[in-house]
N, C-alpha and C positions, 0 to 999 in steps of 0.2 A: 876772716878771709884768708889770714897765713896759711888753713890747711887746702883752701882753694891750690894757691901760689905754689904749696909741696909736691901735690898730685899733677899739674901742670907742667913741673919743673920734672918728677917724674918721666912726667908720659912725655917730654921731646926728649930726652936720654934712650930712653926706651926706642925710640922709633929713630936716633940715628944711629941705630945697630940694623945694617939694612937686613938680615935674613928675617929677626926675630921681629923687627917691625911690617916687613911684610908679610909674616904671618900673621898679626894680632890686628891689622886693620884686616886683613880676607876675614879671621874667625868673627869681626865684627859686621860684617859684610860690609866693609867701604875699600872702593877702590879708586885710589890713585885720585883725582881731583871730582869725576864725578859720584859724589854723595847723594845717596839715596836719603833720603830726611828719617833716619831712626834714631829714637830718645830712650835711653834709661838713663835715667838719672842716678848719678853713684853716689851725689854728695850736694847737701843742702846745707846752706850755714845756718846755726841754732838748735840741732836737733833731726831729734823726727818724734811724731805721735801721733796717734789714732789707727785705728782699725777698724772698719767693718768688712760685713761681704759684698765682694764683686758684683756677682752675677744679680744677686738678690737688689742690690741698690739700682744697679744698670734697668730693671722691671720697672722698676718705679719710678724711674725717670722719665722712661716711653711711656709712660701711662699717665703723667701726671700733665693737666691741661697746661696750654701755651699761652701766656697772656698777648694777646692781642693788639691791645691798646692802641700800640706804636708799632708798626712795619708791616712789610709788603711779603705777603705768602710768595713763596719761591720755590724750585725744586733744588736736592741737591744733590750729588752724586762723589760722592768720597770713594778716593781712590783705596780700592781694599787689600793694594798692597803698601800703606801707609801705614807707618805705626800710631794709629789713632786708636782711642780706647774701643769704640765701638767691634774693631778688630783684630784688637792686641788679646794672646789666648794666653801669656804670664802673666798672672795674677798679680808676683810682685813689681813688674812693673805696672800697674794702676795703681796696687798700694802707696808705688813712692809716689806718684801724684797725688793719693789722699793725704800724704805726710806733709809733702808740700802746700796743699790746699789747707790743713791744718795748722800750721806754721803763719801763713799769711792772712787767714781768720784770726790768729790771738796780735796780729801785728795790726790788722784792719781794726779789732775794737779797740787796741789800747794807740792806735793812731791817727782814728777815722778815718782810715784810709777808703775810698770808693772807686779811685782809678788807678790804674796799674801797670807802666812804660815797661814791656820786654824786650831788652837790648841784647848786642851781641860787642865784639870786637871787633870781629869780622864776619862775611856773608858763611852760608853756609854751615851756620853752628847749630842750628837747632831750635830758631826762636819762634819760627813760625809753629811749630809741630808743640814746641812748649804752651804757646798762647792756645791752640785749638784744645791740647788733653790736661790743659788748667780752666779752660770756660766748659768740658762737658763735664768736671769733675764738679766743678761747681754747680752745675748746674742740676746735679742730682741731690743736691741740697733742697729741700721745701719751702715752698712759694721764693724761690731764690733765682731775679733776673739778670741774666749774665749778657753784656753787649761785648763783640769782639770786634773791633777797628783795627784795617789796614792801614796804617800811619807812616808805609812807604810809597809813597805817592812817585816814585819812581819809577821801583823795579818789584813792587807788594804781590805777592803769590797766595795770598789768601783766597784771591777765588780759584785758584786752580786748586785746591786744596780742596774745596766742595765744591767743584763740578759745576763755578754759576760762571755766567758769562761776565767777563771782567771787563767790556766794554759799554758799562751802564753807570751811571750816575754814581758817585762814592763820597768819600768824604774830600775831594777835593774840586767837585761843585757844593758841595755845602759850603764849605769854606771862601768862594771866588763870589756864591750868593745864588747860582743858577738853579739849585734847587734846595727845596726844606728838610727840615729832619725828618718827616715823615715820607720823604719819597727815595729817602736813601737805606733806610735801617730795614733789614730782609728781615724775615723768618720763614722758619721750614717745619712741614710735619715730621721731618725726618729727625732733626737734631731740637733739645731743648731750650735752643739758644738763641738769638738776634745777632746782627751781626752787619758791618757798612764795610765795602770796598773801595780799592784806593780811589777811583771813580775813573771819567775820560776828560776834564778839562786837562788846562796846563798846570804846573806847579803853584799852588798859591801861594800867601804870604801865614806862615803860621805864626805871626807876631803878630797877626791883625787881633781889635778886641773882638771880631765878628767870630772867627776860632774860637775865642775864649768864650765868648756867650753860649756860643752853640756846645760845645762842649761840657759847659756848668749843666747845661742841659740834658745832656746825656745821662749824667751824673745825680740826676736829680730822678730819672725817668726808670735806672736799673741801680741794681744794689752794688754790681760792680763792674765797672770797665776796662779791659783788658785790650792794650794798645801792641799790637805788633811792628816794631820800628827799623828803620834801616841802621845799619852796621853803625856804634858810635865814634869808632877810628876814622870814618870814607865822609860823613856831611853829618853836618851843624844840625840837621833836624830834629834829631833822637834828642836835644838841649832843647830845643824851643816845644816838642812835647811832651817832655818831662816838666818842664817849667807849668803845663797846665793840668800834670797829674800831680796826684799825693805821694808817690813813690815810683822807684824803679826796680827790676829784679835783672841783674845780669846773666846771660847764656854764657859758658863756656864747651869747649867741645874738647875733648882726650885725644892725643896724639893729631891733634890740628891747631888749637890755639897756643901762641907760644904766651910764655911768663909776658916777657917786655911787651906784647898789643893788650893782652888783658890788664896792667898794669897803666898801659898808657888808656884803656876805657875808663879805667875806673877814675884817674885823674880828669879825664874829659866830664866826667858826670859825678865830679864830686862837691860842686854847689846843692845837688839835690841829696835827696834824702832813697838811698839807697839800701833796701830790707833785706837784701839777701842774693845767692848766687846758689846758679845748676850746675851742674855738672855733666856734661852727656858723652854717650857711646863711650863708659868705661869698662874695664873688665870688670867680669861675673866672679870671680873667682873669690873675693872677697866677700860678698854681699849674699851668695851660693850658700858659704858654708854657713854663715848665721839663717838664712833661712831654710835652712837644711833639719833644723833641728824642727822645726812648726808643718 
């Protein structure tokens, strides 16, 4: 994680030289506090590995049947100026989500790992966009079921990410008891994947064992669950649902998160078992010239 902590420590040096920081957040296209949700990922701890083809894998995903079993057909409408993979025309950025998804496969069999808490330090960094282009990456995996949960029962922007109405049932009526797993968990012919929103009751109690049951169950029902959670700096939540996954993957964001909040997350979530960290919206310039050569 030290070279997380380098690049971090970097990038606020960098951006309190105001000319040259305000030109590297425009050439990223983010400006000034309202962030448009874009991800490349510069840096994953452990590595990187795997390769195949984009386009060719993306065919096969649309075309491979949707298990049924469990959820409620839905329509959905992804915003197509989102950097989501269905969208994204860089190739290597999909690659680094394959690298990533390959990373957390050799960590998932040598950990059993089947659920998976994506935190942040703070809002704004990227987690949500990381949980959606880590479930379609997986999801072009064979007969491989990917459940994505809003686990911000707050302020959760999952459905507005696909276009479903966020005022229907979520996981925080499952959780209060108003309604079952089966009347929360969507699917769409559009996307490969399943997927529960934060719902419309009030906050529940995520220490209850009723979470916990319904939850083993989720886990039992797809091969891996991918929890999008609020900020782990701002509320105790992102701890009481890590406490019911097998691991967590921290968000960091380049010239927004500082050392000392990502420093004080990782301390907040260090009873759990914590596999790795992203890195987003860094420069290209590095990452350019290696793939420059291919």
């Amino acid at each position: 994680m030290s070279r997380l902590f380098d690049a971090l420590k970097e990038a606020t040096r960098f951006r309190e030289n105001a000319s040259a920081g305000e030109a590297a957040w425009k050439a990223l296209g983010i400006n000034g506090a309202e962030v448009t949700p874009q991800l490349d990922p510069a840096a994953v701890r452990g590595g990187e590995a795997g390769a195949v083809a984009v386009e060719e894998e993306l065919l096969q995903s649309e075309e491979a049947p949707v298990n049924r079993s469990l959820g409620i057909p839905t329509k959905v409408a992804l915003d197509k100026k989102a950097r989501l993979i269905p969208h994204i025309v860089n190739p290597a950025v999909v690659e680094r989500y394959r690298m990533l998804r390959t990373k957390i496969m050799q960590e998932r069999e040598k950990l059993q790992c089947r659920s998976l808490v994506i935190s942040s330090a703070s809002p704004q960094e990227g987690k949500t966009v990381t949980v959606l282009n880590l479930a379609l990456s997986f999801s072009m995996l064979p007969s491989f079921k990917v459940l994505v949960v809003d686990g911000d029962m707050r302020r959760g922007t999952l459905g507005n990410w696909l276009g479903v109405d966020t005022n229907r049932p979520g996981l925080s009526n499952l959780i209060d008891g108003s309604s079952q797993l089966e009347d929360v968990v969507l699917t769409s012919e559009e996307l490969p994947m399943s997927f529960v929103v934060r719902g419309n009751s009030q906050v529940p109690d995520l220490s209850s064992a009723h979470f916990t049951r319904h939850f083993r169950r989720m886990t039992e029902q797809f091969d891996l669950v991918l929890v999008d959670s609020p900020p782990a700096n701002l509320v105790t939540d992102v701890q009481l649902l890590a406490a019911n996954c097998d691991a967590v993957l921290l968000v960091a964001r380049a010239f927004s998160t500082t050392r000392k909040a990502f420093e004080e997350a990782v301390h907040n979530l260090q009873p759990f078992r914590v596999i790795g960290t992203v890195l987003n919206a860094g420069t290209a310039q590095r990452s350019s010239r290696y793939h420059g050569y291919y």
